[in-house]
C-alpha positions as CSV (number, residue, x, y, z in Angstrom):
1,X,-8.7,-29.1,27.5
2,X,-7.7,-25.5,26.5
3,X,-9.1,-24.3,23.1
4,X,-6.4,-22.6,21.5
5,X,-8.7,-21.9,17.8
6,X,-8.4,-18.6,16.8
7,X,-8.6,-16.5,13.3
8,X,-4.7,-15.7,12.9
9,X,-5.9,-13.4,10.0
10,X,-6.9,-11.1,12.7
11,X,-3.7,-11.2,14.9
12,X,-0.8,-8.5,14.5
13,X,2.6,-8.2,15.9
14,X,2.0,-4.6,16.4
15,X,-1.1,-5.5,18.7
16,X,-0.6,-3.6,22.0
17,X,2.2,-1.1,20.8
18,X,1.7,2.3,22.3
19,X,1.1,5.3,20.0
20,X,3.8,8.0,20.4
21,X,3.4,11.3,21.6
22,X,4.5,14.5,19.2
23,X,3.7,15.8,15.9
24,X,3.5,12.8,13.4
25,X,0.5,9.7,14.8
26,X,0.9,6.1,14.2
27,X,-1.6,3.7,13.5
28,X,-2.0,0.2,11.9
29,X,-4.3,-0.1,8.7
30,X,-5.8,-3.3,9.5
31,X,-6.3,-6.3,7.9
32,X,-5.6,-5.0,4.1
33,X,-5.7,-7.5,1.6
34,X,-2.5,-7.6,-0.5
35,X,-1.7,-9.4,-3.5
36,X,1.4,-9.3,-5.1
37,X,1.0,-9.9,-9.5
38,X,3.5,-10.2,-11.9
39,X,3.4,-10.3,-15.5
40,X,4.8,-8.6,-18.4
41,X,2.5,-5.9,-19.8
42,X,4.6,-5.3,-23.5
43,X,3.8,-8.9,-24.5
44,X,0.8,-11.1,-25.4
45,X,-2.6,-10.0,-23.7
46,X,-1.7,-9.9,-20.0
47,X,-2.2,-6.2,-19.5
48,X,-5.6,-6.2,-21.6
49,X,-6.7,-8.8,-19.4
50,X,-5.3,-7.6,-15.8
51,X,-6.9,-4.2,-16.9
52,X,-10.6,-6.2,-17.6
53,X,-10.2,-7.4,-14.0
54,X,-9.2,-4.2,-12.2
55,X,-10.9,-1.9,-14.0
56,X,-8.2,0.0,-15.4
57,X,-4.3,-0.4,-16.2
58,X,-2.0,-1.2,-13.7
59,X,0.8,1.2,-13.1
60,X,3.9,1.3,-15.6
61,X,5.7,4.4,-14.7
62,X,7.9,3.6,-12.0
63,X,7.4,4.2,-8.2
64,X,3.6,5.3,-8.9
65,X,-0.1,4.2,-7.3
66,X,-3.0,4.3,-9.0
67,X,-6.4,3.8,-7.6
68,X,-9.4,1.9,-9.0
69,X,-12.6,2.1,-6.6
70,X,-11.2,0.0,-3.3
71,X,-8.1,-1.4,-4.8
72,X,-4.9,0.7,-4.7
73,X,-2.1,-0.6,-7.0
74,X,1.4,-0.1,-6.5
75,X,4.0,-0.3,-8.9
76,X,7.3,-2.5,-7.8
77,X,9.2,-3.1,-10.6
78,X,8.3,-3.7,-14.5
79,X,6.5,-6.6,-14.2
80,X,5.4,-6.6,-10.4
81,X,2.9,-4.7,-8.5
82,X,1.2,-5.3,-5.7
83,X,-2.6,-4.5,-5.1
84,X,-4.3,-3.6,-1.9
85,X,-7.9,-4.4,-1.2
86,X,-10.4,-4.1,1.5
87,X,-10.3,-7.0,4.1
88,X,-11.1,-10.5,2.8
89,X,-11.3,-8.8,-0.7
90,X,-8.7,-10.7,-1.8
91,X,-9.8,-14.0,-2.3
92,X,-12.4,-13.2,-5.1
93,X,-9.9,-11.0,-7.2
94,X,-7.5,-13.6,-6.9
95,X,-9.5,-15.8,-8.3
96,X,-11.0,-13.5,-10.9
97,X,-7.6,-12.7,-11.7
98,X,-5.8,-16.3,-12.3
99,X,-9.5,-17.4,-14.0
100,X,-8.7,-14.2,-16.3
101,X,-5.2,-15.1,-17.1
102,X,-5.5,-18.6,-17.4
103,X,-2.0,-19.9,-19.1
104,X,-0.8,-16.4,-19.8
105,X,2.8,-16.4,-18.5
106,X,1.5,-14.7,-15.2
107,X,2.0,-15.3,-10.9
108,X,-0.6,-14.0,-8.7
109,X,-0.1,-14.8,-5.2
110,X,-1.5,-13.7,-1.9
111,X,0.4,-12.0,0.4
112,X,-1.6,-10.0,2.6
113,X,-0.7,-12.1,6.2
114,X,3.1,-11.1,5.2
115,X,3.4,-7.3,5.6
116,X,1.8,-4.9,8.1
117,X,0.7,-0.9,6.9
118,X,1.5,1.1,9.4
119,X,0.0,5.0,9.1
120,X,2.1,7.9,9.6
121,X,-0.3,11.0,10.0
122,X,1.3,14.4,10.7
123,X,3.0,17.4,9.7
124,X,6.5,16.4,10.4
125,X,6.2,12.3,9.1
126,X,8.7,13.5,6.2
127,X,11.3,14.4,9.2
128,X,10.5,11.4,10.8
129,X,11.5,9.3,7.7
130,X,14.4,11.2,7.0
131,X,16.1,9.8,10.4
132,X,15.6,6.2,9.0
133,X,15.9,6.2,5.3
134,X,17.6,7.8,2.4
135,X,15.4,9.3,0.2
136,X,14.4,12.1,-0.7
137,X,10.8,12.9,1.2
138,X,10.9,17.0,0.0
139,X,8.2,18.3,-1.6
140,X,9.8,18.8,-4.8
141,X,11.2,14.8,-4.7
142,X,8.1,12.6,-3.2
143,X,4.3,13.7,-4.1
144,X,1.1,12.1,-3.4
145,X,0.7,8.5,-5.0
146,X,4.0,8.1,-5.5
147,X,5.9,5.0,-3.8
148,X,9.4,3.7,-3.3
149,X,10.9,0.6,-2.1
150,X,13.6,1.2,0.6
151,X,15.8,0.4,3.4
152,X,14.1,1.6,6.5
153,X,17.2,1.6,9.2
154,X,17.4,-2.4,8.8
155,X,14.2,-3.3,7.7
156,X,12.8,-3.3,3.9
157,X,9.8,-1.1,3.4
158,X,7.2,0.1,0.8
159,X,6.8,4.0,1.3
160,X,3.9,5.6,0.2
161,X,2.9,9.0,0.2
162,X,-1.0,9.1,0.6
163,X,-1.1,13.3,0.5
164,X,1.0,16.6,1.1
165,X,1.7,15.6,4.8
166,X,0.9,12.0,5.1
167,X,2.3,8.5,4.2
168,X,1.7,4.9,4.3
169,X,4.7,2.6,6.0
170,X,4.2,-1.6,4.8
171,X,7.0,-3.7,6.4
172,X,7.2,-7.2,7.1
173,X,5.9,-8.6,9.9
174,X,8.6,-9.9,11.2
175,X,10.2,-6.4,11.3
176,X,6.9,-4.7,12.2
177,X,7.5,-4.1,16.0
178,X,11.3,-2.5,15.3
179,X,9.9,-0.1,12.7
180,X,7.2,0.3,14.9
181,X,9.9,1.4,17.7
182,X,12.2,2.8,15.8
183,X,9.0,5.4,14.3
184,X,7.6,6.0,17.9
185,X,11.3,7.0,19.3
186,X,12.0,9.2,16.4
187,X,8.4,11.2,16.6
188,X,9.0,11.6,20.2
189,X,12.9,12.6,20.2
190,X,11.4,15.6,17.5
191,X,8.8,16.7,20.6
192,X,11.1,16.7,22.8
């Protein structure tokens, strides 16, 4: 008999994909815990409480990150974030977070096996993102901690701009491998 146990936590779609060659690199942030919390701050003690747990207020001007020690929250909409943690961190600060809560009109829910990070590092990674997607990545526009939810060519993405010259990429997994190709093609066509 063949044992087919394995840890799926530890299994990617983008396993095995080649790097591209040019002036932006690509790399997967491994096994990030993510958990996705909504809530409404403006009413009753949820955003007292959330901050008790985290360690400071999560994010309510739009499109921002903030970062609290290892967790890096992002802001999705007015009641929605979602919080990255370090791998398997998860688990505990879910469970800090709905103990916290309790019946306060709140959803925490762990999401971290549904999207893949991908890591754009490179001077030209605001070129690259202009072939796929319509915002706009100047200087002037997009600055360090600052996010944006988008259409990435045909695949939903979280943007994040980490500093001056580099950014964060968190798809799906199930669209991992075409932004993954569609990334790699669009560094290399700039080298060429």
């Amino acid at each position: 008999m063949v044992n087919t146990t394995f840890d799926v936590s530890k299994i990617s779609p983008l396993d095995g994909m080649v790097p591209p060659v040019g002036g932006v690199s690509l790399r997967e942030k491994s096994y990030v815990g993510k958990i996705n919390l909504r809530g409404n701050v403006e009413s009753g003690d949820f955003g007292h409480i959330v901050e008790s747990v985290l360690g400071g207020f999560v994010p309510t001007t739009p499109n921002t990150v903030v970062h609290y020690g290892d967790l890096t929250i992002f802001w999705l909409g007015p009641d929605e974030w979602l919080i990255h943690t370090p791998e398997g961190g998860q688990g505990d600060l879910i469970d800090r977070l709905r103990a916290a809560l309790g019946d306060t009109h709140s959803a925490v829910t762990d999401v971290s096996d549904y999207f893949v990070v991908i890591e754009m590092r490179g001077t030209d990674c605001r070129d690259v993102l202009a072939r796929g997607c319509s915002l706009d990545f100047h200087p002037r526009s997009f600055v360090a901690d600052q996010c944006a939810q988008s259409h990435f060519s045909h695949a939903n993405v979280l943007i994040h701009q980490i500093n001056d010259t580099d950014f964060d990429v968190q798809v799906r997994w199930t669209y991992a491998q075409y932004l993954w190709g569609f990334l790699a093609e669009a560094v290399e066509n700039m080298a060429a």
